[in-house]
N, C-alpha and C positions, 0 to 999 in steps of 0.2 A: 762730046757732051757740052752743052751750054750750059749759062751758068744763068739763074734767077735771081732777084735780088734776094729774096727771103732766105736764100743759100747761103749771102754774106752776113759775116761776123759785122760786128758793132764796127763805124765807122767813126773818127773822129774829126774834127777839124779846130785847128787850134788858131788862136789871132794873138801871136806873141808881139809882145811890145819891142820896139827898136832899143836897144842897152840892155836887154836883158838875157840876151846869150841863148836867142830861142834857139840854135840850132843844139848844139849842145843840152840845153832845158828837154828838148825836146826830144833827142836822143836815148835822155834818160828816164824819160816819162814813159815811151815806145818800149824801153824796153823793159820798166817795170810791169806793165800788163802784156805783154806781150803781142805790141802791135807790128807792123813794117812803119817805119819813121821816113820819111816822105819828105826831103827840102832841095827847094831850087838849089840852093851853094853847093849842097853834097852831089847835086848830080853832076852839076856842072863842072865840079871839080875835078868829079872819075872822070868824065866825058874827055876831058885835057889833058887829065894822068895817065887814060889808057889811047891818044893820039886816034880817036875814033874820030871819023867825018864829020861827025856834029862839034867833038871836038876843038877840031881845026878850026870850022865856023867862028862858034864861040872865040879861039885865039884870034881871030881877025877882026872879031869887034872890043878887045880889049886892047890901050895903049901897050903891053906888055908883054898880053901874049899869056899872061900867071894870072892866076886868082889866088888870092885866100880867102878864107872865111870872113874876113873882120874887113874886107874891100867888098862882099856880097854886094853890098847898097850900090856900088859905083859898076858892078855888073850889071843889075835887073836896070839901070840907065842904058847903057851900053849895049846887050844882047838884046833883041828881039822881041816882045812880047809872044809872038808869035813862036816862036823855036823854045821860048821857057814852057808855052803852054803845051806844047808838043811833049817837051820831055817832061813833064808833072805827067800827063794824060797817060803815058807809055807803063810810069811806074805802076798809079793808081787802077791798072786796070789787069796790070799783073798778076796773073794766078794767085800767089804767097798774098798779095798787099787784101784781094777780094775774098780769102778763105780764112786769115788770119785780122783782118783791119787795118786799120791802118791811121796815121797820124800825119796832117798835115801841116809843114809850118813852113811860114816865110812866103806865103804864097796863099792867095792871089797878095798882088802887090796893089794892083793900080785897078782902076773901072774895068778896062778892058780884057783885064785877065778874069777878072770877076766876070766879063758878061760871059767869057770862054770859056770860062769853068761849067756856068751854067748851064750848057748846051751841050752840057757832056754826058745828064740825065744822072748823074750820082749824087745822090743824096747823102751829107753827112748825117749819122745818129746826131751826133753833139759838135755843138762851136761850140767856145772857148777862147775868152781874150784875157793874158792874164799880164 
């Protein structure tokens, strides 16, 4: 079964400000209405925590090899444009993220993920920059 847009639930997309703790903010917002919450940090931090291939990657473009949350900024330097927008693309198109919505933050970062996001033909319902 494919899936149409008119199938999917309300999507959102969020432009949280830098000090404001969007991942978390966001987290909480996600799961007040009942969205999938969607951030570069959180994926990339499973991605390391469960020693997957992309993972590894990711450790090879950080001095350390560790992320946290509160170093996100010196990651989306660091990893890729192209491997962050790979692993946004993967969640956002996720059965759960397409049938339930979804919430995105911390992301697009830069033009270039912004023009990649665009050609991904997803449409948010709602931005949001708070």
């Amino acid at each position: 079964m494919s899936l149409s847009l008119h199938q999917v639930r309300e999507i959102y997309f969020s432009l949280l400000s830098l000090g404001l703790g969007f991942t978390e903010t966001g987290s909480n917002i996600a799961k007040k209405f009942g969205l999938v919450h969607i951030d570069p940090s959180i994926i990339i931090k499973r991605e390391i925590e469960e020693k997957t291939r992309i993972g590894s990657i990711i450790s090879g473009c950080l001095d350390n090899g560790e992320i946290r949350i509160s170093s996100f900024i010196l990651s989306l330097i660091l990893v890729p444009d192209d491997l962050i927008c790979g692993l946004v693309y993967n969640e956002v198109t996720k059965s759960e993220a397409r049938f339930l919505g979804w919430l995105l933050t911390g992301f697009p970062w830069n033009s270039l993920q912004l023009s990649k996001f665009s050609t991904w033909k997803i449409a948010p319902n709602v931005v949001t920059k708070l």
